[in-house]
C-alpha positions as CSV (number, residue, x, y, z in Angstrom):
1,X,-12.7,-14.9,12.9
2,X,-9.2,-14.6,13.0
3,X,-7.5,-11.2,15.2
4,X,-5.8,-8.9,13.5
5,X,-2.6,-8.3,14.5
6,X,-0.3,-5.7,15.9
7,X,1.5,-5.0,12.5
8,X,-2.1,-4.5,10.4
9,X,-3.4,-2.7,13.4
10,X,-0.1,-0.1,12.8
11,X,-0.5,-0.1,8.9
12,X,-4.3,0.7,9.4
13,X,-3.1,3.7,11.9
14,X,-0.6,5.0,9.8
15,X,-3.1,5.2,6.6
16,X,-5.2,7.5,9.2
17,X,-2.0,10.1,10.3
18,X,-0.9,10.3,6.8
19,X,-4.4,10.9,5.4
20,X,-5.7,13.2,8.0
21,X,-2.7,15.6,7.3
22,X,-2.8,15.2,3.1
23,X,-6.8,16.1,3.5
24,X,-5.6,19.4,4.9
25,X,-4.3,20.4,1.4
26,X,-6.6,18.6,-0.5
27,X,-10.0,18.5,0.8
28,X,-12.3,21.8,0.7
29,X,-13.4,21.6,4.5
30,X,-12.4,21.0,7.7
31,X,-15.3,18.8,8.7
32,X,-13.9,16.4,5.6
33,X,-10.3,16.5,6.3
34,X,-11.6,15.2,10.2
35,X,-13.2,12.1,8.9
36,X,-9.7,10.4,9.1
37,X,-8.9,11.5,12.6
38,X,-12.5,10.0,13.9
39,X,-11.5,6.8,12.9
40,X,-8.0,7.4,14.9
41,X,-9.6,7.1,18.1
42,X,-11.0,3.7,17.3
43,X,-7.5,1.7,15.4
44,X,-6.2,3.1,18.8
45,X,-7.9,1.6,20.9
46,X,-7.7,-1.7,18.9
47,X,-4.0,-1.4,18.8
48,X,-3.8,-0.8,23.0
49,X,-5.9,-4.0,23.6
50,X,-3.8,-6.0,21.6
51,X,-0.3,-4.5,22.8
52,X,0.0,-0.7,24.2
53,X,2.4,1.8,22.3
54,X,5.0,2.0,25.5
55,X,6.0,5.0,26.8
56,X,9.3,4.7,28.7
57,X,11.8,7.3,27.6
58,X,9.1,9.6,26.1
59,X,7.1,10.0,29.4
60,X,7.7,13.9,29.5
61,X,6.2,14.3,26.5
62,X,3.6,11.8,26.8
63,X,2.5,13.0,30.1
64,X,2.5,16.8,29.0
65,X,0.6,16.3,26.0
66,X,-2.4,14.3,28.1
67,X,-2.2,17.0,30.9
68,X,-2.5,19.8,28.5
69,X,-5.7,18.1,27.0
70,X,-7.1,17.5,30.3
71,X,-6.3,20.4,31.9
72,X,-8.0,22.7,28.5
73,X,-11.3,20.1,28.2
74,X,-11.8,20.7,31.9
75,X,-11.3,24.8,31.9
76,X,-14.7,25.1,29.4
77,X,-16.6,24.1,33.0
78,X,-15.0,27.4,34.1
79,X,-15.7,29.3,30.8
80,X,-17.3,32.5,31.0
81,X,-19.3,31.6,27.8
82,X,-20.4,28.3,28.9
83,X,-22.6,25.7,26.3
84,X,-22.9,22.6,26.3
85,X,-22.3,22.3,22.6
86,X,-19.0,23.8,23.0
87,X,-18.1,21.4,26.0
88,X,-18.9,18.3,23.5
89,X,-17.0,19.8,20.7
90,X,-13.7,20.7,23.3
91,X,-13.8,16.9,24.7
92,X,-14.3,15.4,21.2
93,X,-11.7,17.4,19.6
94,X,-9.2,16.6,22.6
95,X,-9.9,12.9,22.1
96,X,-9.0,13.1,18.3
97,X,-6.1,15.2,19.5
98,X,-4.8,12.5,21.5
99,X,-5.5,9.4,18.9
100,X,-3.1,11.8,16.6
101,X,-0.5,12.1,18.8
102,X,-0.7,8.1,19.9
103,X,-1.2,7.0,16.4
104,X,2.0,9.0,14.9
105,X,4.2,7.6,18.4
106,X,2.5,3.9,17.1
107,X,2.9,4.4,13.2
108,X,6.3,5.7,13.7
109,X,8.0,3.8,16.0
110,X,6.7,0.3,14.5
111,X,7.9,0.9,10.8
112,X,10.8,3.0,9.1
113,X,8.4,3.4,6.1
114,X,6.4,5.4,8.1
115,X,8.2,8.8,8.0
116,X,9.2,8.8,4.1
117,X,5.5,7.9,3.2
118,X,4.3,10.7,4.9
119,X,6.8,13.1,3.2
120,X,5.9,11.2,0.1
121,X,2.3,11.8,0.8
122,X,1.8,15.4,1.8
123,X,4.5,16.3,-0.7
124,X,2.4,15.3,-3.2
125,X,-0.7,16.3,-1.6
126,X,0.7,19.8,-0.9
127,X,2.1,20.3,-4.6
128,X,-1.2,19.8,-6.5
129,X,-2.8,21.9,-4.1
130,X,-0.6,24.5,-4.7
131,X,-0.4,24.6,-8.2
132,X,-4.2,24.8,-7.9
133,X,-4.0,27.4,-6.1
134,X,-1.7,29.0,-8.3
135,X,-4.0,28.7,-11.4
136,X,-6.7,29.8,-9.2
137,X,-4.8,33.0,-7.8
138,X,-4.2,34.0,-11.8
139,X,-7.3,33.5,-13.2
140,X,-9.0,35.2,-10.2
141,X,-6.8,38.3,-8.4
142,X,-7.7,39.1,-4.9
143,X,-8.8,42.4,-4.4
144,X,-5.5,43.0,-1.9
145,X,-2.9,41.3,-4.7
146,X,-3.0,38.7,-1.7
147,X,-3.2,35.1,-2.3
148,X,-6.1,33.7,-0.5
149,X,-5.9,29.7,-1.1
150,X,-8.5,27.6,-1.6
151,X,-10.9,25.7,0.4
152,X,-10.1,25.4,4.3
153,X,-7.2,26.7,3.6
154,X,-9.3,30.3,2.0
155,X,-6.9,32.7,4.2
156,X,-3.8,34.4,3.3
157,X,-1.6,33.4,6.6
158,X,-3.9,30.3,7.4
159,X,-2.3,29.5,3.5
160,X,1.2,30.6,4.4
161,X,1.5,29.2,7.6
162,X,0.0,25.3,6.3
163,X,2.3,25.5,3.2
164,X,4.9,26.7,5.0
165,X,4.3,23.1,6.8
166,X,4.1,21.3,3.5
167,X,7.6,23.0,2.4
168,X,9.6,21.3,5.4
169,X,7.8,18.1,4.7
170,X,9.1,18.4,1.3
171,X,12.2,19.7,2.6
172,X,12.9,16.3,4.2
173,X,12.1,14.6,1.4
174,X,14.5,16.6,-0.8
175,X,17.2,15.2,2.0
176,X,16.7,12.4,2.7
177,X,14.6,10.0,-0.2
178,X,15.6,8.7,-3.4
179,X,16.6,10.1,-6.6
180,X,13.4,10.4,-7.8
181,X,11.6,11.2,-5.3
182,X,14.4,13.9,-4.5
183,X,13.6,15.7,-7.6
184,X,10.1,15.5,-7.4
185,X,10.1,17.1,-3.7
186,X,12.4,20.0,-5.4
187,X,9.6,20.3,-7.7
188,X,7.3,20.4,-5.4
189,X,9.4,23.1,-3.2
190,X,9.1,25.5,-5.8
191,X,5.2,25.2,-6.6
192,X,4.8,25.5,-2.7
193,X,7.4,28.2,-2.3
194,X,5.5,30.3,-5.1
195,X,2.3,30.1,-2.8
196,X,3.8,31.0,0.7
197,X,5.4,34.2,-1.3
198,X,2.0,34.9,-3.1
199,X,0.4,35.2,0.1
200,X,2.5,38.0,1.3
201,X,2.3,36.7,4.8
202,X,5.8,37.8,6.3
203,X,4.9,35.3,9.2
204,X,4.9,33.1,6.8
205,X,7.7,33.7,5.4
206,X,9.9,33.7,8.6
207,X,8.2,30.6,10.2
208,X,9.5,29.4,6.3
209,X,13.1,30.4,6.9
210,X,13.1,29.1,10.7
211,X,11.8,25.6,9.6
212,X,14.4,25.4,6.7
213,X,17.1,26.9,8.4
214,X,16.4,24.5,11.4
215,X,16.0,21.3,8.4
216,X,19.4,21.9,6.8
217,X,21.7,23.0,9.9
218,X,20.1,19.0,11.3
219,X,20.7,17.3,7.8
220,X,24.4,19.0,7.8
221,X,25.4,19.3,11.2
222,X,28.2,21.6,10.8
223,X,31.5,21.5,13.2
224,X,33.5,24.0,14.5
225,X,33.8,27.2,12.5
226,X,31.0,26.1,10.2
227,X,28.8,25.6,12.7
228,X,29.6,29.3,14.5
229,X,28.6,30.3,10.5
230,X,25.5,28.5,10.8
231,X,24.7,30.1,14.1
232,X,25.5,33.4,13.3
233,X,23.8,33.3,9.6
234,X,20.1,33.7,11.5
235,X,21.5,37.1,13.6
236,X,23.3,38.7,10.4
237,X,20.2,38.7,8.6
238,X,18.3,40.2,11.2
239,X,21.3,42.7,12.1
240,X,21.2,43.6,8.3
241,X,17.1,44.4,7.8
242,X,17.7,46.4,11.4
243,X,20.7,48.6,9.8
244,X,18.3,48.7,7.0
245,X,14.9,49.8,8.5
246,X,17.7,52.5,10.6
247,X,19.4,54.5,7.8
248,X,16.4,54.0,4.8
249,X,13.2,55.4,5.5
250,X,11.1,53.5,3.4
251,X,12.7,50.3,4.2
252,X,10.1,49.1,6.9
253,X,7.1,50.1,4.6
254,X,9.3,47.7,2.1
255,X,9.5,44.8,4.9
256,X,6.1,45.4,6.2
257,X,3.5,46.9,4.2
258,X,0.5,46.7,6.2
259,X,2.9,47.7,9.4
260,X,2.1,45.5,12.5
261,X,-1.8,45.4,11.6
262,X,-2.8,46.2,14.9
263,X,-1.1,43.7,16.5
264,X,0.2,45.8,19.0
265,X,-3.2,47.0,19.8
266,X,-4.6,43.4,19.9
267,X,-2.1,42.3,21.8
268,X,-2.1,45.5,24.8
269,X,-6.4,44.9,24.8
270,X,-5.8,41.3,25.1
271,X,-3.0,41.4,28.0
272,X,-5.2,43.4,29.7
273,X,-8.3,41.0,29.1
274,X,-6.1,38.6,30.8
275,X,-5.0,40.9,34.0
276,X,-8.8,41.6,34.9
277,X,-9.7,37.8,34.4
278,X,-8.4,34.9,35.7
279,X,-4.7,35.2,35.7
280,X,-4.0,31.8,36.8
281,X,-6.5,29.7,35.3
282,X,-7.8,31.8,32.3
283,X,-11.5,32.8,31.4
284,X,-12.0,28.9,30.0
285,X,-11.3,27.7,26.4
286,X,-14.9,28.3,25.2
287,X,-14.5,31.8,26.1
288,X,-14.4,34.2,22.7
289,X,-11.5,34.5,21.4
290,X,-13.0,38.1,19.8
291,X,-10.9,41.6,20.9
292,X,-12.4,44.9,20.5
293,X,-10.2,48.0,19.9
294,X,-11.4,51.3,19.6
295,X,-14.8,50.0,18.2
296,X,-12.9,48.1,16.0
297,X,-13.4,44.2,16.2
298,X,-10.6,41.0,15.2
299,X,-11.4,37.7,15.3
300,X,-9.0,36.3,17.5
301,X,-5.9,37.9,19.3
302,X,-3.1,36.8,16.5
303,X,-0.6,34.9,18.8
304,X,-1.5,31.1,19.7
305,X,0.3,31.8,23.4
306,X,-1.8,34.8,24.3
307,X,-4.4,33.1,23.2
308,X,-3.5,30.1,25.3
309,X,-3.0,32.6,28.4
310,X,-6.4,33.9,28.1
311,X,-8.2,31.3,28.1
312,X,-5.9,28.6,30.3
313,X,-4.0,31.2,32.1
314,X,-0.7,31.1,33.3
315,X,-1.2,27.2,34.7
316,X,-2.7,26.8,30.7
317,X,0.7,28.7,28.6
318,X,2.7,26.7,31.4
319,X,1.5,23.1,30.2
320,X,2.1,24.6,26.8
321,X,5.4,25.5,26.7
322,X,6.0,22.2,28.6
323,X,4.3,20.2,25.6
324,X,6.9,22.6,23.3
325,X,10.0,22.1,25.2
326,X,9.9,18.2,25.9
327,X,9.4,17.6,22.3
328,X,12.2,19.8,21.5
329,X,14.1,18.0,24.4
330,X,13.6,14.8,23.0
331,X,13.8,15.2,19.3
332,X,17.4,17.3,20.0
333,X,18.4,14.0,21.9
334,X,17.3,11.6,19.2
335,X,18.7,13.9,16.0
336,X,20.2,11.2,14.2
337,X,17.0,10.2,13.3
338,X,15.2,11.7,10.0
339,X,11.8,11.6,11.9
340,X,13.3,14.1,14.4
341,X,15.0,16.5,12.0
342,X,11.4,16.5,10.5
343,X,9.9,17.3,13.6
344,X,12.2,19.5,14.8
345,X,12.1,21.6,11.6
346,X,8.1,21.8,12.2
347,X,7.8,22.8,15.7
348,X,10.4,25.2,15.1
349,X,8.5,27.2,12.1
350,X,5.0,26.4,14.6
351,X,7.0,28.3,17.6
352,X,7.5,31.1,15.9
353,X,4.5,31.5,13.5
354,X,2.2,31.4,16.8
355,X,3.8,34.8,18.1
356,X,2.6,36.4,15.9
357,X,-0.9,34.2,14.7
358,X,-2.7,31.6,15.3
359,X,-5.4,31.3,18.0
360,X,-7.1,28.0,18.5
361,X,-4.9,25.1,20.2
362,X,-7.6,22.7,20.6
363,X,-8.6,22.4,16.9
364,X,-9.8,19.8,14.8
365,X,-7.3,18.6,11.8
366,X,-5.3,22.0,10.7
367,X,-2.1,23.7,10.8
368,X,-1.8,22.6,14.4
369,X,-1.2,19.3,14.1
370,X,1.3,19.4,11.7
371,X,3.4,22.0,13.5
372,X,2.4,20.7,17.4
373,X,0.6,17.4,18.1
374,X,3.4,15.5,14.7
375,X,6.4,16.7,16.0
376,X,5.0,15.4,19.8
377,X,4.1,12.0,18.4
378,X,7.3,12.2,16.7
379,X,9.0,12.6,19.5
380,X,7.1,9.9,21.6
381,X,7.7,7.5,18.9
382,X,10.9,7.8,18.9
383,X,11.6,7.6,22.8
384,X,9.2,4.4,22.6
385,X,11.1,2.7,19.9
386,X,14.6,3.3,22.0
387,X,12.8,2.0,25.4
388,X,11.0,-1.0,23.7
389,X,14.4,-2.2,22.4
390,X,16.1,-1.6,25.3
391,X,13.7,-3.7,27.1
392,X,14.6,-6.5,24.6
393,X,11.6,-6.8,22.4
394,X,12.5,-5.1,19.1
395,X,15.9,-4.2,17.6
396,X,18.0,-1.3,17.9
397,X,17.8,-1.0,14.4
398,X,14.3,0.6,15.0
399,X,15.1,3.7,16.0
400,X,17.8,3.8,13.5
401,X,15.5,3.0,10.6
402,X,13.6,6.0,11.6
403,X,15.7,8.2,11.2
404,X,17.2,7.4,7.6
């Protein structure tokens, strides 16, 4: 029987990446949209024993990304809510994690189609789920006025936040495509926009903005006066709802309707969860993420970095923003290329959404990966491609395929 080779072994991979990330939208549970990512693992491995994705100018990333695995797997053996089942599911999810991240640095880096299928993909993906969830939303009203999706996605901001994803996917493809497909991603910008706002999720919302914002000051990159404008635009907005909120009383009722809903309260219970624990390693990851104020219980502590502190401690949140700031690093460097604006634009609306939300870093296939664990395969993609063809065995013309 005849091996298959490194090119099927890559076309195979990037099927799974672009898959597991459409299922998100368009599969009604997160157990379904994983069935991708288990297969990961395995093209992975085929791919490293035929020829391993190299690393070279993406090492920081690459070696911050497996340390922050290692480093949360091990801390459930420290967990103050120890099981075994949790251990298994940790370890297994870390290991999907990590085929992700190596099969978006392998997809990308060995084909230029790569990065506008994807766009292609979840665009589509993302607009039929939304529309969907449109019809849904009209023919049955929440009880809050608040859209709820549908399926995994059965959460006002776990809606927002994914769609706000799906909007800078569609973003790049609005860019940077064809004709066609530019007016179909405009389309599809305006059935996903009408979701995010439906949700009523101001996170949402401003991890939106960020994302765009960040897309379109890339896809321009402004000079001189234009680019102080740029700059500034971002400050003048918040100056203005700040002026606003000061001289009109109603104003912050206006911007935020449910006030800070408790997160200030979460946050003070949680930050002093962390004090009393283990400051430097954290209480474990299988630790609950549960908070209790005032007899009053939330499910998890609504920002991804407390989170991360409680459970990791300080050495945990360290390796985190490490993983954030090398792939910022490296995509910044490497800006020319589409692939980076895209992952740029993501981990930028991901940075911000997870102040205020999000709780579980070591998740199977969910808002996450698309905000985290693609722009970091991004990123190592594109630091391979540049080292492999400086080393001689591909052409420069890799990297600048990407980004197109």
């Amino acid at each position: 029987m005849r091996p298959l080779d490194p090119v099927t072994i890559d076309r195979v991979v990037a099927v799974l990446v672009v898959a597991a990330l459409v299922s998100v939208y368009v599969l009604p549970s997160q157990s379904a949209a994983s069935f991708p990512t288990y297969l990961l693992p395995i093209a992975v491995v085929a791919r490293f024993t035929i020829a391993p994705v190299p690393i070279g100018r993406a090492a920081p990333v690459a070696i911050a990304v497996l340390l922050l695995l290692v480093y949360f797997s091990t801390s459930v053996w420290w967990s103050s809510e120890f099981s075994w089942r949790g251990a298994f599911s940790t370890y297994s999810r870390c290991v999907l994690i990590a085929g992700f991240c190596v099969g978006v640095a392998s997809s990308f880096a060995a084909s230029a189609a790569t990065s506008a299928w994807l766009s292609r993909a979840v665009t589509v993906g993302a607009a039929l789920a939304a529309v969907a969830t449109l019809v849904d939303f009209h023919l049955h009203p929440t009880w809050d006025g608040r859209l709820a999706g549908l399926g995994q996605l059965r959460n006002s901001v776990v809606a927002a936040l994914t769609f706000s994803a799906a909007l800078l996917i569609a973003l790049d493809a609005a860019l940077n495509d064809t004709k066609w497909w530019r007016i179909a991603a405009v389309l599809a910008i305006a059935a996903i926009g009408g979701v995010i706002v439906a949700t009523g999720s101001r996170n949402g919302y401003a991890s939106a903005a960020v994302g765009s914002w960040i897309a379109l000051l890339t896809a321009r990159r402004p000079e001189g006066a234009r680019l102080a404008l740029w700059l500034a635009a971002p400050l003048i907005v918040v100056a203005a709802a700040a002026v606003m909120t000061a001289y009109e009383p109603n104003a912050f009722t206006q911007l935020f309707p449910r006030g800070d809903s408790f997160r200030a309260a979460i946050w003070g219970a949680e930050w002093r969860r962390y004090l009393e624990g283990n400051p430097w390693f954290g209480l474990g990851t299988l630790t609950s993420d549960r908070v209790v104020v005032d007899d009053r219980a939330f499910a998890h502590p609504h920002s991804l970095y407390l989170a991360s502190a409680l459970q990791g401690g300080l050495v945990g949140l360290v390796i985190l923003l490490a993983v954030l700031g090398c792939t910022v690093w490296k995509l910044v460097e490497m800006i020319h290329a589409r692939a980076a604006r895209l992952g740029l634009s993501l981990i930028a609306a991901g940075t911000v959404a997870y102040l205020f939300d999000g709780w579980e870093l070591i998740d199977k296939v969910s808002v996450s990966w698309l905000v985290i664990w693609l722009p970091a395969g991004i990123a190592w993609a594109l630091g391979s491609a540049v080292s492999e063809s400086r080393a001689g065995d591909r052409s420069m013309t890799v990297t600048a395929d990407i980004g197109r």
